[in-house]
N, C-alpha and C positions, 0 to 999 in steps of 0.2 A: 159503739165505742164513744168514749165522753173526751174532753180535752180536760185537764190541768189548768183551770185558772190561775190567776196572779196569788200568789202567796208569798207571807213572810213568815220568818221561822226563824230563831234563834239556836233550835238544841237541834242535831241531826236527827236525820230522816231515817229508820227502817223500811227497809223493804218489806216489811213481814207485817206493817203497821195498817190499820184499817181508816180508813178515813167516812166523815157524816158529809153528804150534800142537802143544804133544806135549801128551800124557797119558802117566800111565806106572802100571801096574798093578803086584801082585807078579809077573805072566807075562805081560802085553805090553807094548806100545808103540803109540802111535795117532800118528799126524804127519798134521798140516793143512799145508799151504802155501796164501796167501793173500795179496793186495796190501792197499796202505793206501787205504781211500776216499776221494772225494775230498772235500774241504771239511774234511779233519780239520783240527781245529786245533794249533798247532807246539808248547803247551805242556798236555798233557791233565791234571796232575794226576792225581786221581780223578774220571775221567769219569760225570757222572749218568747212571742209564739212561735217562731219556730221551733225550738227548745222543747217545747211542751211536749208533757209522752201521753199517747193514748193508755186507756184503764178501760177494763171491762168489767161491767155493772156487776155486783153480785145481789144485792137486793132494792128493790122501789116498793115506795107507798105513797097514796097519796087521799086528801083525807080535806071533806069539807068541816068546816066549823061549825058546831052545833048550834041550830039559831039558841036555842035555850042556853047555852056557854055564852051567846054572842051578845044576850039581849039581858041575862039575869047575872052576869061576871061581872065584878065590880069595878075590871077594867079589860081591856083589851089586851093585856099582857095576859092577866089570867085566864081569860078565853083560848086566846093561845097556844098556851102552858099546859094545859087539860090539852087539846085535841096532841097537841106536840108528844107528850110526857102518855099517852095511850097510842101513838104509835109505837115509839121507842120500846113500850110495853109488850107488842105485840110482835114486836122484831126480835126480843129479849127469849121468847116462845121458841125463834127457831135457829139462834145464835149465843154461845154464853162466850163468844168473845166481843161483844158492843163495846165499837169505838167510844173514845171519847173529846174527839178532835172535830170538829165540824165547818165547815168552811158555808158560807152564808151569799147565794145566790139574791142579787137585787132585781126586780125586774123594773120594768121600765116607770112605771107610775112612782116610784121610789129615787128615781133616780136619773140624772140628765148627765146622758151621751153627748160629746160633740169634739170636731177636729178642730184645730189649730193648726194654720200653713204659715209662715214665717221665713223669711228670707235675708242672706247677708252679703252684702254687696260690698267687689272689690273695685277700686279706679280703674285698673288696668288686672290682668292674666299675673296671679301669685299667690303662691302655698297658702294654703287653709291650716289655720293652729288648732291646737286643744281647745285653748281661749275660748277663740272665738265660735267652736260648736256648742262650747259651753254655755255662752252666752245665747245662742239659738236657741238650746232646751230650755235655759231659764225664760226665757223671752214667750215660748210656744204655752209655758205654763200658768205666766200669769194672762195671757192673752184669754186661753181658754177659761181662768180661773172667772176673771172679770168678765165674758160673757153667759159663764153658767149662773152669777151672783148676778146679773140683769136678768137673765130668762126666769129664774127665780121671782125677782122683784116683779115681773110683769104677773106673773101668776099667782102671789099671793099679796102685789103691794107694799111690801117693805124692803129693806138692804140689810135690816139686821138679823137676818137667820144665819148662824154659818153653816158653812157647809167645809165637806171631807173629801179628798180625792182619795176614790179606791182600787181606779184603774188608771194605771199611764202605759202609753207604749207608741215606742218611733214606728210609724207609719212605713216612711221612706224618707230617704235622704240622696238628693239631686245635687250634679254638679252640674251649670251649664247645662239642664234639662236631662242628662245621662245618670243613671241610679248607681249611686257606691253603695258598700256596705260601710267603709271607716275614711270620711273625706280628710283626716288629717295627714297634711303632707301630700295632698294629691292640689295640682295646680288649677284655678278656674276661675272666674269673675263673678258667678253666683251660685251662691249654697241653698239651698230649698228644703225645707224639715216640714212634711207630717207628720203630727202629734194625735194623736189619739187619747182622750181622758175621759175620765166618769165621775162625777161628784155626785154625793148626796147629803141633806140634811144632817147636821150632828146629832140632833134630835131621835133620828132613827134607827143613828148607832148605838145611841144609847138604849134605846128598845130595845135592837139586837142581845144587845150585852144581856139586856134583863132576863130574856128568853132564855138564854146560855144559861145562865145562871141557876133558874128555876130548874133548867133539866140537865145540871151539872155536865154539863160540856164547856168545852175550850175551843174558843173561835181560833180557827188558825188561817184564816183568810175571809175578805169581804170581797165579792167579783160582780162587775155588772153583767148581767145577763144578755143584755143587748150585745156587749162586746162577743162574749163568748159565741153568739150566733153566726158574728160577723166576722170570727175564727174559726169557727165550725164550715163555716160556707166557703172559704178559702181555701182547703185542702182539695 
């Protein structure tokens, strides 16, 4: 069984709809094909992990890069594009319903994991607002945002690459060391938020896109793969 990464979605959800999973290395390609569970709901936003529905695999491939694509391809897209676009081909053999939706696994070399813990301090024992959770989430995200753009900086030397956040999600949320699920209106002297994020280069997204593109599909989600392991391992 697979989880449900983070997706966004605009137009409702069928049941009936199929969905693409790729990953994509510097030398392969990894493709899931998979349905949509049932009970999903038509507008997912950022689905909680809890929320998340299990899917049962209907087909995998998985496909190294031809050194000859890798070394005589006028770029790295088109290397690709070819191993990508002769799987898809070869899935097309024993399915004539091929999604067209694909959701885009990152794995770790692509992409920096890391928490943010943030805390909001009362003078004395009194109701926690909207406000001010709100202000902890904003708080948890530029904390994390500004040390993924340093860890960044340390590994390639500059501040000016941007990057994308493709995964967020509340950790946990502490009153006075005690777990809520919704601390508004619950009384306490400190609030405590794990944050959980995934940022990755713009630069990559834009690959992605190109990929898509080449083999006419429609990204309906970007997930960091790290994350989903460390959702996977959680059940």
């Amino acid at each position: 069984m697979l989880r449900l990464p983070f997706i966004k979605k605009t137009d409702p959800i069928q049941e009936s709809e199929g969905f693409l999973a790729i990953c994509i290395d510097p030398y392969r390609v990894d493709l899931i094909y998979f349905k949509a569970p049932e009970g999903l709901p038509p507008d997912l936003g950022e689905v909680n992990p809890s929320d998340q529905k299990e899917i049962d695999v209907i087909y995998t491939s998985s496909r190294y890069i031809s050194p000859n694509d890798l070394f005589e391809s006028s770029s790295k897209i088109e290397s690709t594009s070819q191993t990508l676009n002769a799987m898809l081909e070869e899935m097309a053999d024993k399915y004539s319903d091929l999604p067209k939706k694909v959701i885009f696994g990152v794995p770790s070399n692509h992409c920096i994991d890391l928490m943010s813990v943030v805390r909001y301090n009362h003078p004395e024992k009194s109701k926690f607002t909207e406000e001010e959770l709100e202000d902890l989430r904003d708080q948890a995200e530029k904390n994390a945002t500004f040390r993924a753009q340093d860890l960044l900086a340390s590994q390639k030397g500059d501040m000016d690459t941007d990057l994308v956040r493709i995964t967020a999600a509340e950790i946990s949320l502490l009153i006075d060391g005690e777990k809520v699920k919704d601390p508004v209106g619950l009384e306490g002297e400190k609030l405590e938020l794990s944050w959980f994020g995934s940022f990755m280069e713009d630069s990559y997204l834009d690959y992605l896109q190109k990929i898509a593109k080449k083999a006419d599909l429609e990204i309906l989600a970007v997930s960091s793969l790290g994350y989903s392991l460390y959702s996977a391992l959680q059940e």
